[in-house]
C-alpha positions, -999 to 999 in steps of 0.1 A, spaced: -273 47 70 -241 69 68 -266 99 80 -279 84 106 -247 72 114 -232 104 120 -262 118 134 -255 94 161 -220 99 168 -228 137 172 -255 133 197 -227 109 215 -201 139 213 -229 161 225 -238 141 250 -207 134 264 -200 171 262 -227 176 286 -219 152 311 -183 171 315 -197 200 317 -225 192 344 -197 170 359 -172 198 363 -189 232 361 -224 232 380 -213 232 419 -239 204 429 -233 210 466 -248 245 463 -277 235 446 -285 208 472 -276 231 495 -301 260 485 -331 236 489 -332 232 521 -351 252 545 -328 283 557 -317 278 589 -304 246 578 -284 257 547 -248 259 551 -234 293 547 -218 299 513 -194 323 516 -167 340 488 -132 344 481 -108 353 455 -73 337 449 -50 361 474 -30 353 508 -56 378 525 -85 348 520 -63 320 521 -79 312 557 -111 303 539 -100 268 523 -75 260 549 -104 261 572 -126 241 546 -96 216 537 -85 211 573 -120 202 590 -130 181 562 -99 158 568 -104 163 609 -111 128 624 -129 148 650 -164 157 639 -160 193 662 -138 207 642 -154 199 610 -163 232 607 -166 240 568 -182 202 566 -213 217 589 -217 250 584 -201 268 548 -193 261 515 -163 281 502 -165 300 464 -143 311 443 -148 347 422 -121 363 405 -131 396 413 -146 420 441 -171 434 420 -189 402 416 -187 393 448 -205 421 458 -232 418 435 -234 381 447 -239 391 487 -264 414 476 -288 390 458 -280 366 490 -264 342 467 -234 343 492 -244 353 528 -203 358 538 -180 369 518 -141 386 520 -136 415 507 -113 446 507 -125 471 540 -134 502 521 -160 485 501 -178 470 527 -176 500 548 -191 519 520 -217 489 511 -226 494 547 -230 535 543 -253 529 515 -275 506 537 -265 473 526 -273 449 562 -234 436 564 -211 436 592 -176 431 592 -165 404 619 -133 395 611 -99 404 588 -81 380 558 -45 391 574 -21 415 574 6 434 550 7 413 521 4 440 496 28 457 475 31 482 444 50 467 412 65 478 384 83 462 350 113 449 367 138 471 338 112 496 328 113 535 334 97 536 371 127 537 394 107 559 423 73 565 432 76 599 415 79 583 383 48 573 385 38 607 365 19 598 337 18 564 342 -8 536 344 -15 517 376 -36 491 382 -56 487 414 -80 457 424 -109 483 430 -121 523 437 -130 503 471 -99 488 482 -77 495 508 -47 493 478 -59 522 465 -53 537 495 -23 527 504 -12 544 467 -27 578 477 -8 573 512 27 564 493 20 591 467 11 617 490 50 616 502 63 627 470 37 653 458 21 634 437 -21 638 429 -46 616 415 -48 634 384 -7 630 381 -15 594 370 -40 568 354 -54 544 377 -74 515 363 -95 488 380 -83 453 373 -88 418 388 -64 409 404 -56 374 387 -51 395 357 -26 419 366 7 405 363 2 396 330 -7 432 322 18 442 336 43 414 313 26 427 283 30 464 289 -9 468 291 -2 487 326 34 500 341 24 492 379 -3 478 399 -10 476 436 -24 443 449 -23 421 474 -2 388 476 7 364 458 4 388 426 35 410 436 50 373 434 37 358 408 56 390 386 86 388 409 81 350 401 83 356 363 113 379 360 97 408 345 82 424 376 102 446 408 89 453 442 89 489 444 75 491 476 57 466 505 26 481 523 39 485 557 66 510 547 41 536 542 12 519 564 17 503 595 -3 476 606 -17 477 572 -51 451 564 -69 448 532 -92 421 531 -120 417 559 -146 388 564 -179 404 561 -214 385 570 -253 396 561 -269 408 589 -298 385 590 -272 358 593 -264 373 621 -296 376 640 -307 344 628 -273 322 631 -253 338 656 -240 304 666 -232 293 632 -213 325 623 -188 321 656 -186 287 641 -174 302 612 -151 327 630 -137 307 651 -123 284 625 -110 310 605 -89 319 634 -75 291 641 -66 285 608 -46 320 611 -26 307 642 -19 270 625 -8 292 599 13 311 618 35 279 637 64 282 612 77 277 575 62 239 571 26 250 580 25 277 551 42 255 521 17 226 537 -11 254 527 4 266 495 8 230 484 -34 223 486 -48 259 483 -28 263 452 -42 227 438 -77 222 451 -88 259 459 -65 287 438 -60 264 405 -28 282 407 11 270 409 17 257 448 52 274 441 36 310 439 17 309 473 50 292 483 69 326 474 44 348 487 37 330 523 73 326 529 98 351 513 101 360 544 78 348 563 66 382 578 56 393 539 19 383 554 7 376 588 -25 361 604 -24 374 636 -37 399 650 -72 396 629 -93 409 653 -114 442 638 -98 471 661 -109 510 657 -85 527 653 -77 508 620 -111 512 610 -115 550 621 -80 558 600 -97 537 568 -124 557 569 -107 594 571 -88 580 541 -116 569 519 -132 604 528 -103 623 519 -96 602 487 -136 609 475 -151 574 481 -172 584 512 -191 613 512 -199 614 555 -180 597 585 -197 564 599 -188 553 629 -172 516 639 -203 497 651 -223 506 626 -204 488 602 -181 463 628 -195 432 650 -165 429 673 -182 400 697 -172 370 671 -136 379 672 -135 389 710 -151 351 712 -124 338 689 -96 352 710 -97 318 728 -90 293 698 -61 274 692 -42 262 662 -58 235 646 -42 203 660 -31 194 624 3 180 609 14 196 580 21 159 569 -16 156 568 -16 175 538 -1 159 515 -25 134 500 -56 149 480 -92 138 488 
């Protein structure tokens, strides 16, 4: 009786167990999602926890709580995902498990050299990234930087070239240093625990270790890079032959969620307060930090793919050893969403709005 008795209770525990877990882990809306026939699936596309994909769930949060059914964008067409890395995400837009994703320029320019169908249609923002180091530790200059560790987000990241760029000023090579691929939700606690002695990322990292007392600026993108980008919205080509309408859909909301954005200080702490909580499962007070001290630390306008950004991206990634052969714009840029999405406006949405969850 006593066995039987307990046998119960664990098949309870186990059961319960299970339900949590289905409950909580197994994203339901993708699997309903990928059974229905493909031009009717929504589009699930993928983003990590920085300010340069932050347009992502403010497009999904804002049209789901939009009275007006158009501008229910994310509720139509996409389901937003979140990875913690860029390596994964690529593996998950090659197997078509995500058909849009962001992700930093160089990789997807060298995905596209190596024959992967992507384009890239539109950009996450602009500055928002920034080399750190242990607030009272040795590195006082970037020629300290001898013999040191820093962590980057990928060899494909426009970070890593924005190093090479700062670096470059003081004499300093590749081989003068260590540089080690990290995720980026990992870094500042590296760098806390003396794992690393500087990383380059993009936002809100820098101010999650400014944040935390032990971490130091030494240096914000657009001192050595003007109009510097990192992150870039990138779609699978067959989407794009197929779907056309549903990826300018998809466009155009991000945009306007860059110029809502962009109206003043009580837009961006509206947007730190849900992303952080229902998207980033990070302190709102962190994307409060990084969207507004100052408010120029990132921008979401312009985030229209221009050339010569792209052409200057490229001669970098070939001079730093991560393309082997020039490729030119429109092979791996569709400019004709953006040029579309010149037209949007902000989305007609109080910040006030925000404040309840769903």
């Amino acid at each position: 009786m006593k066995a039987s008795r307990i046998l119960g209770g664990v098949l309870l525990w186990t059961g319960a167990i299970t339900v949590a877990h289905l409950s909580l882990n197994v994203d339901w809306s993708a699997i309903s999602n990928q059974r229905l026939a493909t031009a009717a699936r929504k589009l699930n596309v993928a983003y990590i926890p920085v300010t340069c994909h932050l347009t992502c769930p403010v497009t999904d949060y804002i049209s789901r709580r939009s009275a007006s059914s158009k501008l229910s964008v994310s509720r139509n067409i996409f389901i937003p995902h979140l990875f913690q890395g860029f390596p994964e995400i690529k593996e998950a837009l090659l197997a078509d498990q995500m058909q849009a994703a962001f992700m930093v320029a160089p990789m997807a320019i060298a995905l596209r050299a190596q024959g992967v169908p992507i384009k890239i249609v539109y950009l996450g923002h602009r500055y928002g990234s920034a080399m750190v180091v242990a607030k009272n530790g040795p590195i006082k200059s970037l020629a300290d930087l001898r013999g040191k560790t820093l962590a980057i987000p990928s060899r494909f990241s426009d970070e890593r070239l924005l190093a090479f760029r700062a670096m470059k000023t003081v004499g300093l090579r590749a081989e003068d240093l260590k540089m080690v691929e990290m995720p980026p939700p990992d870094v500042a606690g590296a760098l806390a625990a003396g794992a690393i002695d500087a990383f380059v990322m993009g936002e809100p990292f820098p101010s999650q270790a400014e944040m935390g007392g032990f971490g130091r600026v030494l240096f914000h993108a657009r001192q050595y890079w003007p109009d510097y980008i990192s992150c870039v919205l990138v779609v699978r080509q067959d989407v794009i032959d197929t779907r056309p309408e549903t990826v300018q859909a998809l466009v155009d909301g991000i945009a306007r969620s860059g110029l809502w954005l962009e109206q003043g200080k009580p837009y961006r702490d509206a947007a730190a307060e849900f992303v952080g909580r229902d998207y980033y499962r990070q302190d709102p007070a962190l994307l409060k930090w990084a969207l507004t001290n100052p408010l120029d630390r990132v921008m979401y306008t312009p985030l229209s793919p221009y050339k010569p950004d792209f052409e200057f991206i490229v001669s970098m990634m070939i001079e730093t050893g991560v393309l082997d052969r020039q490729i030119a714009f429109e092979d791996f840029t569709d400019t004709r969403f953006a040029e579309s999405a010149r037209t949007q406006v902000a989305w007609p949405f109080p910040p006030a709005s925000t404040s309840s969850a769903e």
